[in-house]
N, C-alpha and C positions, 0 to 999 in steps of 0.2 A: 504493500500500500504506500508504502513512504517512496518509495523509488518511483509511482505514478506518478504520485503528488508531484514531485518534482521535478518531473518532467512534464506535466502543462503547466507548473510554475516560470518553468523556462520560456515554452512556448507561449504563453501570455507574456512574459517579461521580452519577447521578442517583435511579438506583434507591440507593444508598446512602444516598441524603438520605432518600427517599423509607420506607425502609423501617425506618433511626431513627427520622423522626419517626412513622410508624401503622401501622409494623408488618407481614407480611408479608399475613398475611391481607385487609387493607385498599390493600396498594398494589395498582392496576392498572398494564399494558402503556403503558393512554395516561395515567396520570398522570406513566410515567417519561420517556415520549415529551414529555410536553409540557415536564416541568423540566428535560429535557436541549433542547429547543428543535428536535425533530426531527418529520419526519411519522409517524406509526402506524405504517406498511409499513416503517419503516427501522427499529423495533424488529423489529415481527414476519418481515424477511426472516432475522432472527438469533436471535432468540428466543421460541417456539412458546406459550410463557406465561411466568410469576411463578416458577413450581419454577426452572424452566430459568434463568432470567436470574439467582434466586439462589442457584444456585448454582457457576455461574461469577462470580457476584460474591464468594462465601467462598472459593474457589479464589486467587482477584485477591488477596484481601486475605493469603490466608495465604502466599501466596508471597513478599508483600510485607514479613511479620512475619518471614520464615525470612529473606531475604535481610539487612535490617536487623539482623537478629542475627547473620549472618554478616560482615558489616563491621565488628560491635562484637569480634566471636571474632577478625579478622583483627590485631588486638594481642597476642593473646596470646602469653606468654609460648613461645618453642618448645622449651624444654627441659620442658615439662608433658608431661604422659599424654594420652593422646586421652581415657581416662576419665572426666578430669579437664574436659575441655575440652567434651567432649559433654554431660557431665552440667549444666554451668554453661550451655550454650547450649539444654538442653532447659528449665531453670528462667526462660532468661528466654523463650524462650516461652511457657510457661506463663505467666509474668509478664504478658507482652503481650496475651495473648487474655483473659486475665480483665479487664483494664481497658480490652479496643477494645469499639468504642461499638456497631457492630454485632454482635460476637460477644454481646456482653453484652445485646443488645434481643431478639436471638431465643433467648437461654437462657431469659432471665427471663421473658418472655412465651409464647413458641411453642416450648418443648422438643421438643414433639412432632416439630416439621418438621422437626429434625433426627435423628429416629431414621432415615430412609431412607441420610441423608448418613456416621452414624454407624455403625449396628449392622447393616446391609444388606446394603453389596456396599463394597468398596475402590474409591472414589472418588478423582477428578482431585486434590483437593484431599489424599490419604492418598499417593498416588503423588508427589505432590512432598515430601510431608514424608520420604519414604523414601527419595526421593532424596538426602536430604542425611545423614540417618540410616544409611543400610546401610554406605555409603563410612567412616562415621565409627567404626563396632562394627568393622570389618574392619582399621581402624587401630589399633581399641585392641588387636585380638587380636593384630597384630604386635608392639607394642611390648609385651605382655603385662599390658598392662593391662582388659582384658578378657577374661572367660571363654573356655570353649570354647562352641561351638555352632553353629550355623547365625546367621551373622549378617542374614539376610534375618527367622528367628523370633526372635533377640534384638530388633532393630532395629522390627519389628512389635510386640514386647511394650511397649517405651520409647514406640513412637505411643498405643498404647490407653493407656496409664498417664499421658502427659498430656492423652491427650483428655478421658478419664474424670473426671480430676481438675479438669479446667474447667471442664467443662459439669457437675460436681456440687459446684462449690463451695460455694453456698447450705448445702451440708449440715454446712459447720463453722465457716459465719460467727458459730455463737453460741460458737466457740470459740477458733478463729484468725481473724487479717486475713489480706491478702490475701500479703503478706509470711509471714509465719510458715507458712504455707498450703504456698508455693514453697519454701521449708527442707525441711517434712518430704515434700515431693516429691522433691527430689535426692537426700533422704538415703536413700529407699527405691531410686530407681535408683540411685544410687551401691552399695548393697549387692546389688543384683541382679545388675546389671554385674560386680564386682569378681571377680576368680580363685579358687579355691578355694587354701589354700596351698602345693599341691601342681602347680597352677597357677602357673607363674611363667617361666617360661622364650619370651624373646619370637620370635616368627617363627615361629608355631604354623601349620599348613595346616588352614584356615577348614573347618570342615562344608558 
């Protein structure tokens, strides 16, 4: 089992090279094959084309940006709010995907290719992010620092509203960087999140 893993580790870490430098449209099966140093059939027993291989390569990565940011969250203070804690851990992801090198090749270049992964159908890569989100809206409504609601459609609204905002950053880089950008992100989930003030009482029973 370890010696699979490791080798579509590589070949993901290949197609990653691969698809920095030219792009999705231009990588083929045997160009990843050959910079991972594998034979063709050892990609294609695993992955049937280009779609398929990236996007268990954006999957790879963004587990890898949640977890990273989960070890950074693992300081935090524990007398904070979940609200407080979620909201800071949704900015630095957002943080992180606007400057990884491949989220950033296929915005800029191939938007397109990710309308399937985005606006389509709830993908590999939205179910891990909700993994870590739903658990964290259902914390903040016990300690009452989150609304009321169903936190499966809170927790969903928080994924689109950072996805949206990365993959549309272009559209305010003539007005914010990438910093200022992540401010008025959290400060919009931070009010969406937030209880009404009538809202306040924690150990609420979730929607």
């Amino acid at each position: 089992m370890a010696s699979k893993r490791n080798v579509e580790d590589d070949i993901l870490d290949a197609a990653r090279t691969c698809v920095e430098a030219f792009g999705v449209r231009r990588t083929t099966l045997t160009d990843v094959a050959r910079r991972a140093g594998v034979s063709r059939p050892t990609v294609y027993r695993r992955w049937p084309d280009v779609t398929a291989l990236v996007a268990d390569l954006l999957t790879r990565e963004l587990r890898t940006v949640l977890r990273e940011e989960e070890e950074r969250a693992a300081d935090d203070r524990p007398e904070e709010q979940a609200r407080t804690r979620l909201v800071r851990h949704a900015g630095g992801v957002a943080r992180a995907l606007a400057t990884h090198p491949l989220f950033t090749r296929v915005v800029d270049s191939e938007p397109e290719l990710l309308a399937t992964y985005t606006f389509h159908r709830l993908g590999t890569s939205h179910r891990a992010a909700l993994e870590v989100i739903v658990p964290a809206v259902a914390q903040g409504q016990d300690d009452g620092s989150v609304r009321d609601g169903a936190p499966a459609v809170l927790a969903r609204m928080v994924l689109v509203t950072v996805q949206n905002t990365v993959t549309a950053r272009r559209l305010f880089e003539d007005l914010l960087d990438e910093e200022a950008l992540v401010e008025e992100l959290t400060t919009l989930l931070d009010g969406y999140l937030a209880p009404a003030e009538h809202e306040h009482a924690p150990g609420r029973t979730h929607a």
